[in-house]
Structures are given as structure tokens and as C-alpha cells.
C-alpha positions as a printed NumPy array, in Angstrom:
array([[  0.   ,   0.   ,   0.   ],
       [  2.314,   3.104,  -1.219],
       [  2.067,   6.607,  -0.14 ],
       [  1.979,   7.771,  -3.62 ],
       [ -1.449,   5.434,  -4.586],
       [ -3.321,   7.228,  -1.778],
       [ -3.137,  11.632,  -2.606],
       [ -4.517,  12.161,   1.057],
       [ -3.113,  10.102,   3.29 ],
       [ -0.182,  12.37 ,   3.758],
       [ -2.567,  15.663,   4.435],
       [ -4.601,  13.181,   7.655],
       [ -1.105,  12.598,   8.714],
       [  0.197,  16.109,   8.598],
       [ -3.129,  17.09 ,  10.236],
       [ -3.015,  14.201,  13.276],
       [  0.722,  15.505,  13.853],
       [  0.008,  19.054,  14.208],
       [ -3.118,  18.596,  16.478],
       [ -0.717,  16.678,  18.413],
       [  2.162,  19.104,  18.758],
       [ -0.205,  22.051,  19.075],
       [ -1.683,  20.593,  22.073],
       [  1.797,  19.351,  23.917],
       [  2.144,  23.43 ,  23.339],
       [ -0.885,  25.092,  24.81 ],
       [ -1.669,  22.565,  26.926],
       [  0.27 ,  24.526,  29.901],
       [ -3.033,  26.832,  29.978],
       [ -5.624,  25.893,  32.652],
       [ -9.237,  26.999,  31.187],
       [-12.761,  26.937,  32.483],
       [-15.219,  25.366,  30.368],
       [-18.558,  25.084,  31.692],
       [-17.641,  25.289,  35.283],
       [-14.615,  22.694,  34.833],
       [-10.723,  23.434,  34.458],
       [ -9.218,  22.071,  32.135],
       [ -6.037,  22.039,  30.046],
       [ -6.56 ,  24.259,  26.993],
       [ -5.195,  21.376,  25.078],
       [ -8.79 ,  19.94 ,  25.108],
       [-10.19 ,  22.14 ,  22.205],
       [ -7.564,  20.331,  20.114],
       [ -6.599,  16.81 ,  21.622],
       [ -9.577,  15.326,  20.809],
       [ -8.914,  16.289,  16.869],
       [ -6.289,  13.721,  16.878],
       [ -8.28 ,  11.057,  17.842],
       [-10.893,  12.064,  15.253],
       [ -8.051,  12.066,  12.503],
       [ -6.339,   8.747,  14.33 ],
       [-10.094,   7.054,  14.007],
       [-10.122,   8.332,  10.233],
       [ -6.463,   6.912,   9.359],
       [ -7.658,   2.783,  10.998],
       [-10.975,   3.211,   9.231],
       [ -9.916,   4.113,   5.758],
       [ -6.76 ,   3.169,   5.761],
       [ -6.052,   0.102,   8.57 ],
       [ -4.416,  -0.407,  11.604],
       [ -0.712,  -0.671,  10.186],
       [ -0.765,   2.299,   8.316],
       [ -2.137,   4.171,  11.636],
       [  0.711,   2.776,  13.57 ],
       [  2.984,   4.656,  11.179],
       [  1.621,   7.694,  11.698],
       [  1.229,   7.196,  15.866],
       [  5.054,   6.514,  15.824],
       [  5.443,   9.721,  13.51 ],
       [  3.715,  12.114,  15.866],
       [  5.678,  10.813,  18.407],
       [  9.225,  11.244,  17.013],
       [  7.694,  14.718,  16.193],
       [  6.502,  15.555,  19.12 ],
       [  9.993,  14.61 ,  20.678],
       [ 12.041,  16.734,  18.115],
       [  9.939,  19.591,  19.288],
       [  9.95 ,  19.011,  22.694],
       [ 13.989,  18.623,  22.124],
       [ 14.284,  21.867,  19.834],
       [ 12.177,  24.253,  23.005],
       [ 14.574,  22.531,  25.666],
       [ 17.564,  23.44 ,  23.716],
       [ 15.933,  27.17 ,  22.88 ],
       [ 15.645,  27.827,  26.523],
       [ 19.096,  26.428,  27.321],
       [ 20.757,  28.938,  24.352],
       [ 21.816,  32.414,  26.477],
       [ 19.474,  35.029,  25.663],
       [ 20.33 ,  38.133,  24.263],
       [ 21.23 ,  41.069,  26.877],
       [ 18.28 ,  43.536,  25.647],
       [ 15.82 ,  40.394,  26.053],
       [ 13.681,  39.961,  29.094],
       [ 11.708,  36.883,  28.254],
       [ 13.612,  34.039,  29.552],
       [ 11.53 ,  33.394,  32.614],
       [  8.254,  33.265,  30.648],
       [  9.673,  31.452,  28.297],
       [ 10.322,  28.97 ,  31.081],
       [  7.635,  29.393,  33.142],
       [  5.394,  28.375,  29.434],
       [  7.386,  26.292,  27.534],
       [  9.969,  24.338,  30.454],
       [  8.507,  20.869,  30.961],
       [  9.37 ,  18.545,  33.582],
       [ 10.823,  14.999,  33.1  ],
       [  7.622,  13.858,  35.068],
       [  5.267,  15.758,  32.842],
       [  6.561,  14.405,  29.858],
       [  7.468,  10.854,  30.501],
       [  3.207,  10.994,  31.96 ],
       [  2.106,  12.838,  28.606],
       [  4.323,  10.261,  25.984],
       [  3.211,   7.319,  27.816],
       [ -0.501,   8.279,  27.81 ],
       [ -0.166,   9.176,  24.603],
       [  1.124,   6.068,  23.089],
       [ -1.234,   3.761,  25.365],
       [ -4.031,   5.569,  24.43 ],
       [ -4.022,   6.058,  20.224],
       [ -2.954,   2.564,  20.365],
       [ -5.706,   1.473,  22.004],
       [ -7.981,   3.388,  20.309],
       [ -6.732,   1.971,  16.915],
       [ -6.433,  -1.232,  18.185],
       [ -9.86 ,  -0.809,  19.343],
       [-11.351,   0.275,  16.554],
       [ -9.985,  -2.384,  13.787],
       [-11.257,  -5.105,  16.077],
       [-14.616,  -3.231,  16.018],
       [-14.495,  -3.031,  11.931],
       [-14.395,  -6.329,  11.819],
       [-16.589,  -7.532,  14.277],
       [-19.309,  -5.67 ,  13.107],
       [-18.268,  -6.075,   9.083],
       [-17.618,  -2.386,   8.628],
       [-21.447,  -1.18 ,   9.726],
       [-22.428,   1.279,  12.017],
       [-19.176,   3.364,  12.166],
       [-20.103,   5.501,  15.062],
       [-20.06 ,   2.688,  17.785],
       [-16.416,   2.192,  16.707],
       [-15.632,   5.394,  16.67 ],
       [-16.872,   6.483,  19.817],
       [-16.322,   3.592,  21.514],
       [-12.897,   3.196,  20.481],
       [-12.629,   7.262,  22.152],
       [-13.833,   6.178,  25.414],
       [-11.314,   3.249,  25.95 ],
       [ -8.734,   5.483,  23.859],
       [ -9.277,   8.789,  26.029],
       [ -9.948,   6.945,  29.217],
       [ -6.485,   5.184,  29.321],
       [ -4.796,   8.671,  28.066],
       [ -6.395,  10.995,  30.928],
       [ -6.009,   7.898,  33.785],
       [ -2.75 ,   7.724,  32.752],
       [ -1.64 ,  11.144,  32.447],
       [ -3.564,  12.469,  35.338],
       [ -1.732,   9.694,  37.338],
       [  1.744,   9.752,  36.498],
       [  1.736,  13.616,  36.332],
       [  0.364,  14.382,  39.66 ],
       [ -0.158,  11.701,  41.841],
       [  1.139,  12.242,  45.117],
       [  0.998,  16.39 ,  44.682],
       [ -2.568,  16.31 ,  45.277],
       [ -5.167,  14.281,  46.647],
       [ -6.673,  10.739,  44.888],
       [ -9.791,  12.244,  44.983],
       [ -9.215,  15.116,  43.285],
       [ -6.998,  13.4  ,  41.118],
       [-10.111,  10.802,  39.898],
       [-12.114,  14.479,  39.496],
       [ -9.881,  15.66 ,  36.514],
       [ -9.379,  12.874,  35.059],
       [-13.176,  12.534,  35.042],
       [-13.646,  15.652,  33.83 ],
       [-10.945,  15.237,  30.846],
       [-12.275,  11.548,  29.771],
       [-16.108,  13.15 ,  29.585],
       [-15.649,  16.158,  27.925],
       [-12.754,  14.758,  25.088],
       [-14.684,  11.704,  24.691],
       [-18.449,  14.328,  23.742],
       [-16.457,  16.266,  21.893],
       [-15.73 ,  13.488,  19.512],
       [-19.319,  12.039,  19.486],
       [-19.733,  15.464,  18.8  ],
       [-17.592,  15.376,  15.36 ],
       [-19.397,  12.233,  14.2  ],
       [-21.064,  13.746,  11.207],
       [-17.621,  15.395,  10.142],
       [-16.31 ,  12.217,  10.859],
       [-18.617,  10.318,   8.683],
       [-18.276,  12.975,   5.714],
       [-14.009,  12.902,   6.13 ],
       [-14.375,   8.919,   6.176],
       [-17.071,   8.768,   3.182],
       [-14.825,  11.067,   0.832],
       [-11.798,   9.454,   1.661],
       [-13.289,   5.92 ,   0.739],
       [-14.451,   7.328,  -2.438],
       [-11.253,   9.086,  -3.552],
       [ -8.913,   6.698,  -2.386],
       [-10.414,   3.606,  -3.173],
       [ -9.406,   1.625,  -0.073],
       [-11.786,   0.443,   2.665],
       [ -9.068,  -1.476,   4.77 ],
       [-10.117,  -4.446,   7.115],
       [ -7.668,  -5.725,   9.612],
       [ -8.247,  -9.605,   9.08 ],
       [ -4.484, -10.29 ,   8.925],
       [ -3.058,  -7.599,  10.556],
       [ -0.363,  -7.88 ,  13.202],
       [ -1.401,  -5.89 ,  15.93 ],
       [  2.203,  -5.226,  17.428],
       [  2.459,  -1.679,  18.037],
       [  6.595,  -1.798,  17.71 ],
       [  6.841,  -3.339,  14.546],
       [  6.731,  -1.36 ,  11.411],
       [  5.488,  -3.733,   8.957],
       [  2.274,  -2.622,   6.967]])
């Protein structure tokens, strides 16, 4: 299955990796969205697991593993290039270092919690998905794709939630926010299912491909389509 048979497979992949980097970025922001705080990374997290739902159902589970493997060596290189922009001396007329800290320095804990969560969760949701495809012979898309969301999203925000903060503040609160996070990610994509449904539809059309899983080894660290 070559890049250059499928003309849009490249765009869904540039998309999934910049909704992914974006919201590593701006996540940093606490907002309040109907009463709840949350990261501001929640108006454009969930878009990757639209796009991440899009790239199993049209184009199957390897190809998606690519492209979770790709926004993660991207999302490294970024995270690399800020660390190394805030270690560079600043100019003497420059006063921005410590916001530039304050914003953009993250912790080893913070991002050993957000690349684990990340990983576990668009696997599963991928993982979750194909299975789904199959099982119910390719009908009734939105049960897959929401579905696949809630395990997807649930592991990302238990996980992240966890590993980030536990022991800085209560278990209580801690179960709270990652509530909060799993519920409101998880609407938001049942939310997109008509967009989803129109992305999917054209895709299938353009492309051609309609990709079941029947064969597919489902080892996220191999590379093989």
C-alpha cells in the first residue's frame, strides 16, 4: 500500500501531527469550560483522535501505527528543539527568559506521563477500533468510533492524570480531573461524528481503499504494513 497510490493520506497525517504538537504546546493553559478546568489542550486533543479514528478506518491499523510513531518522534524533536531554545543564552536587551520557562519548560515527570498516555491511548484506540471493523463487518461506524474514544481517552487521561500528579494532590481530586478530561474529550468526539462520517465517506471514495484488519499484526513496535 504506497504513499503515492493514496493523494490524502499524507494531508490526515500532517493534520493528526500538528493537532498533536499544538496541544503538547498550549496545553500549559488551565481553562474553564462550563464550570470545569481544564487544560486548553482539550479544544484540540480530541482532533487527533478524530483524525487517528479516520487513518484505521480508511486506511487500517498498520498504516495508523505509522503515523502514531510519527507524531511521536515529532513531538519529541519539538519538545527537544524548546529545551535546547531555553538552554541557548538570551540576548542582553531580552527579558523573556523566565516566561519562556515558566510556558514552555517541561518537567521529566510531565513528559514521561504525557508520551506514555499518549502512546497507550491512540494505540488502544486503533487497536480498538480495527477489532470493532471487523466484528461488526464495517457497519455502524459511530459505535467504533466512539467507543474506540472512550477506551482510547480513558487510558490517556487515567494515565496522564496519574503519572503527572499523583502524590501532589489528593486521589480524589486526582479521579475528578481525570473525570472531567475523559467526559468532555470523549463528547467532543461524538460530537464530530457527522464530520467524521463525511471525512471517512470522501476518503473511501477518492482513495479507493476500505481497509479491514483480518491479517493484521497488531504489534504496536513493529513497522510492517
Amino acid at each position: 500500500m504506497a504513499n503515492t497510490a493514496h493523494r490524502y493520506f499524507n494531508l490526515i497525517t500532517a493534520i493528526f501531527v500538528t493537532c498533536l504538537v499544538t496541544s503538547n504546546i498550549i496545553a500549559v493553559k488551565i481553562v474553564e469550560i462550563g464550570g470545569i478546568a481544564l487544560p486548553a489542550a482539550v479544544v484540540i486533543f480530541p482532533i487527533s483522535y478524530i483524525f487517528g479514528d479516520i487513518l484505521t478506518e480508511v486506511y487500517g491499523y498498520a498504516r495508523s501505527r505509522q503515523v502514531i510513531w510519527i507524531g511521536f518522534a515529532c513531538n519529541a524533536f519539538a519538545v527537544i528543539a524548546i529545551w535546547i531554545g531555553g538552554r541557548l543564552a538570551p540576548a542582553g536587551f531580552w527579558n523573556g527568559q523566565p516566561a519562556y520557562e515558566r510556558i514552555l519548560g517541561y518537567t521529566p515527570r510531565l513528559l514521561a506521563a504525557s508520551f506514555a498516555a499518549y502512546l497507550v491511548g491512540e494505540f488502544l484506540n486503533s487497536l480498538v477500533l480495527a477489532k470493532m471493523k471487523i466484528a461488526t463487518r464495517g457497519r455502524w461506524l459511530w459505535t467504533r468510533t466512539i467507543g474506540s474514544t472512550l477506551i482510547g481517552e480513558g487510558a490517556d487521561s487515567m494515565i496522564f492524570i496519574t503519572a503527572a500528579f499523583a502524590g501532589t494532590i489528593p486521589w480524589a481530586n486526582l479521579a475528578h480531573v481525570a473525570m472531567a478530561q475523559w467526559v468532555f474529550k470523549s463528547a467532543y468526539e461524538a460530537a464530530a461524528t457527522p464530520a467524521t462520517y463525511a471525512i471517512v465517506r470522501f476518503l473511501k471514495r477518492k482513495e479507493g481503499v476500505d481497509h479491514y484488519d483480518n491479517d493484521t499484526d497488531f504489534n504496536p513496535f513493529t513497522l510492517k504494513e
